[in-house]
N, C-alpha and C positions, 0 to 999 in steps of 0.2 A: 504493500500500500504506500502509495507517496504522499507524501507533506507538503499543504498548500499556504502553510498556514505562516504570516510573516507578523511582526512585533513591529507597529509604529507608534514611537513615543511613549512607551509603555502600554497600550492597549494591541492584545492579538487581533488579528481579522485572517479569518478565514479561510483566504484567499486575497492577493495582493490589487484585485482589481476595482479602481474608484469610478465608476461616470463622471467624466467633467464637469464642473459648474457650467451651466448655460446652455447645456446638453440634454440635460434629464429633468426639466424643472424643478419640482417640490419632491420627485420620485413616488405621488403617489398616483401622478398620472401612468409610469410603467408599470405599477404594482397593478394594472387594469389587466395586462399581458401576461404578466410573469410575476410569479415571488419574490420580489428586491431581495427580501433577506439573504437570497443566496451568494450575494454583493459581498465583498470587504467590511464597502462601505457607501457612500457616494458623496458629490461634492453638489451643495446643493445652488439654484442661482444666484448670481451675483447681486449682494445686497446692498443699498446705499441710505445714507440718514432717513430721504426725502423719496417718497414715490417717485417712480421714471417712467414716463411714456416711451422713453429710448428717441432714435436716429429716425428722420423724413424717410418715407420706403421712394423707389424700392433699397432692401440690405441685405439680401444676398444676391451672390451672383456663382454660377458653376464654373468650376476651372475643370482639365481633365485630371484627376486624381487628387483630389479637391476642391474645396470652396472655398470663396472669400464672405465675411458677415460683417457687419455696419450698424449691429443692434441697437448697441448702446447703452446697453445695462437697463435692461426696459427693468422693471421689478416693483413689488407693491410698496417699497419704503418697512425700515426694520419694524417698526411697531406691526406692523399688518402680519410681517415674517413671524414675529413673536408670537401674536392672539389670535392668527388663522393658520396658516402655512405649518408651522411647527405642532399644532395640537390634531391637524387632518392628518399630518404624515406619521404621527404617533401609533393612529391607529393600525397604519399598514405595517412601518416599521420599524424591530426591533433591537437596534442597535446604534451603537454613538453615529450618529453624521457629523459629515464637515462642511462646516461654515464659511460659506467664502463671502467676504467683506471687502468694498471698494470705495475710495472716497478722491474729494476732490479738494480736503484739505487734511492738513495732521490731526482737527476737531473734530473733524467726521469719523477719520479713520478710528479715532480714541472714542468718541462718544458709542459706534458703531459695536464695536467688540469689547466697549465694557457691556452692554446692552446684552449681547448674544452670550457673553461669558457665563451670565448664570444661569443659563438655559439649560438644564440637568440631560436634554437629549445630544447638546453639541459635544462631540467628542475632542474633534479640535478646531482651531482657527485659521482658516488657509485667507491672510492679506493679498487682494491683488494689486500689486504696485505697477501694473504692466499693461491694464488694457489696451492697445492701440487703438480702437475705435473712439475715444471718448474724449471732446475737446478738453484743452488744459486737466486732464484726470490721471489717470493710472500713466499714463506714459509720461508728461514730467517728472514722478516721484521714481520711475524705476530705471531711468534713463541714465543715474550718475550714482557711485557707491555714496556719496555724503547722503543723498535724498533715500535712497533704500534705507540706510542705516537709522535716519531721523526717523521713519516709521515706525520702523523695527522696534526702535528702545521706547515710543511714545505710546505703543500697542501693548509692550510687553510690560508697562506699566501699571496697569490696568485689568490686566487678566492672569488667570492662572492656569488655561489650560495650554498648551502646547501650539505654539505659534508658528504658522509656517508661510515662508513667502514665497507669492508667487512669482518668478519671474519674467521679463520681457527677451526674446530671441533679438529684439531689432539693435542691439546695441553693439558698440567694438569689444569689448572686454567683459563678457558675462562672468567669468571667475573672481575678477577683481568686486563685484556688486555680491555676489554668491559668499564671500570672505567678507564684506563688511556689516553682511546683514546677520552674519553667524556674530562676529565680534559685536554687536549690538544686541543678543540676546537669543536670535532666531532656533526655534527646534530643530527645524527641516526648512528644506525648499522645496520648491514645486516647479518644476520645468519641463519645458515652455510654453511659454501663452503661444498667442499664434502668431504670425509673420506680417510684416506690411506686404498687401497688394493689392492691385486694379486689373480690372479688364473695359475693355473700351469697349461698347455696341457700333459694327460696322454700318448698319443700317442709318444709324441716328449720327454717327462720328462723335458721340459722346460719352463719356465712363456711365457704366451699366448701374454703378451704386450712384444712389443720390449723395453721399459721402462723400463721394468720388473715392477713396482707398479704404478697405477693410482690413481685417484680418483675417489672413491663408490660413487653413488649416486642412488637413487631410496627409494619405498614405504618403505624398511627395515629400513632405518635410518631416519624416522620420531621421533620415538618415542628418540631418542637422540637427536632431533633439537629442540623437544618441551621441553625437558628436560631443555636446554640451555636458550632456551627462557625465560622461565621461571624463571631461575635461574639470568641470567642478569636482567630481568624486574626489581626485588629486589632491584638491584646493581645502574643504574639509574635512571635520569629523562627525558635521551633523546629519542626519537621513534625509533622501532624497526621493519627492515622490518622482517621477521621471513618464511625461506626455509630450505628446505630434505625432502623428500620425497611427497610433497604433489602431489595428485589425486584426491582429491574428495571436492564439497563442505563443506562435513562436515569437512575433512582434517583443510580447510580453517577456521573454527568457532575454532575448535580445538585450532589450533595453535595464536588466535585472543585470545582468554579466556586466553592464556598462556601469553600475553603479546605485542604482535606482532598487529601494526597498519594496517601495510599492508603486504604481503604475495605473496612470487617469487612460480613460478613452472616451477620445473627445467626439471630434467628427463622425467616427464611424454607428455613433447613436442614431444621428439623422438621416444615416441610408440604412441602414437595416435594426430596424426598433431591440431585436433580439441579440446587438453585437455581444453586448457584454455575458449575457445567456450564454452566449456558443462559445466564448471565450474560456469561462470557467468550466463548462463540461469539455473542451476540449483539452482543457490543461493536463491532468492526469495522463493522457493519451502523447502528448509531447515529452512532458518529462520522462516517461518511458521510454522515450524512442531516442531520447538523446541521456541516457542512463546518470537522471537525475534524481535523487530520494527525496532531498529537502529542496524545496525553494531559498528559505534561510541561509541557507551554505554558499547559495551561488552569486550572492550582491555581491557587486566589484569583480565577479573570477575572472574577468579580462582584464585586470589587470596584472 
């Protein structure tokens, strides 16, 4: 029998597979499909002080082996997450979620995840410093280590559960942001948000997002999230949950061997409702074939 079973930040899950924030809504919309619980865990939507209506449509646009999105952090605003969102998802599932928290100043971000910190279902806090889609938001804060770092200590001020940041792919020096947001207090990281891009409509002669650039994400920009991974792994000592492009179990060992304890799946929610379903029953069946016992064992083995 093999071991699925990985330890982030002191809490076990079951299996190392997260649904991306902004992926899987409240999750108790796929709890309609399938059992969640059979999840790690999941990251739930991106949440901000204040209700969002998100980005002018249209916000998606298809790329081949990916999409680009221009959402915007649509969301109900924290209080609604607190006294709707969190007491519906109760029902379905039973186990810690993660919180992902976004803000568009260091008050928000503080006021945000002291709010959700006493929520007895949040297991951890996944800060996103990185959105690309979101004017003057997440991507000034994740763009330089001084600004990650400021987050980092002004979140972990305020809470006590296990802080992890998310970060941005569109920078020069992701290790150097990944090192200063650990020496500011961070548990883990979370890598990577999605990519800057556009695609242009021939028809129109004009970008297809009303944004004009979104965030890529999908199968293509794996092999630059494993890059990353990998590259951080190096850099600290704290756990990495490690996302872009995954779809397949092996995706999953892949990106585990590069450094990564546990492992989001983003994109590949919204073309096939059941990815992460096929995922974890496919898992057992891979580690077999590439004569692995433990998951546990095999973080960082490429290095």
């Amino acid at each position: 029998m093999v071991d699925t079973k990985v330890t982030l930040s002191g809490i076990v899950l079951d299996n190392p597979i997260i649904p991306a924030s902004g992926t899987f809504g409240f999750g108790y919309e796929f709890n309609e499909i399938y059992d969640i619980n059979m999840l790690g865990t999941f990251s739930f939507k991106g949440t901000t002080k204040e209700a969002r209506f998100g980005n002018p449509t249209p916000r998606i646009a298809e790329c081949p082996s990916g999409m680009i999105n221009a959402v915007g952090l649509q969301n109900p605003g924290i209080e609604k997450v607190i006294s709707e969102e969190l007491p519906e998802l109760k029902k379905c599932f039973h186990k810690p979620v993660m919180a992902n928290i976004s803000g568009f100043s260091i008050d928000e971000y503080v006021y945000c995840c002291e709010k959700i910190d006493k929520e007895e279902q949040v297991g951890w806090i996944e800060v996103n410093v990185s959105c690309p889609n979101v004017h003057g938001g997440g991507m000034s804060f994740g763009v330089c280590p001084e600004s990650a770092a400021e987050v980092t200590k002004a979140v972990k001020a305020v809470t006590t559960k296990p802080i992890y940041i998310k970060l941005s792919p569109n920078v020069t020096d992701i290790v150097s942001i990944a090192k200063a947001c650990e020496e500011a207090g961070a548990d883990g990281i979370s890598m990577i948000n999605t990519m800057l891009g556009m695609r242009i409509n021939l028809n129109t002669k004009k970008p297809v997002i009303a944004n004009k650039m979104g965030g890529y994400s999908g199968s293509a920009i794996m092999p630059v999230a494993l890059r990353m991974v990998y590259q951080v792994y190096e850099a600290v000592k704290i756990p990495i949950i490690g996302m872009g492009g995954i779809s397949s179990a092996e995706d999953v060992i892949e990106m585990m061997l590069a450094g990564a304890t546990a492992v989001q799946v983003g994109a590949a929610n919204l073309v096939e409702p059941y990815a992460c379903k096929n995922i974890i029953e496919d898992l057992p069946r891979v580690m077999e074939k590439y004569k692995i016992n433990s998951l546990s064992e095999i973080i960082g083995g490429a290095h």
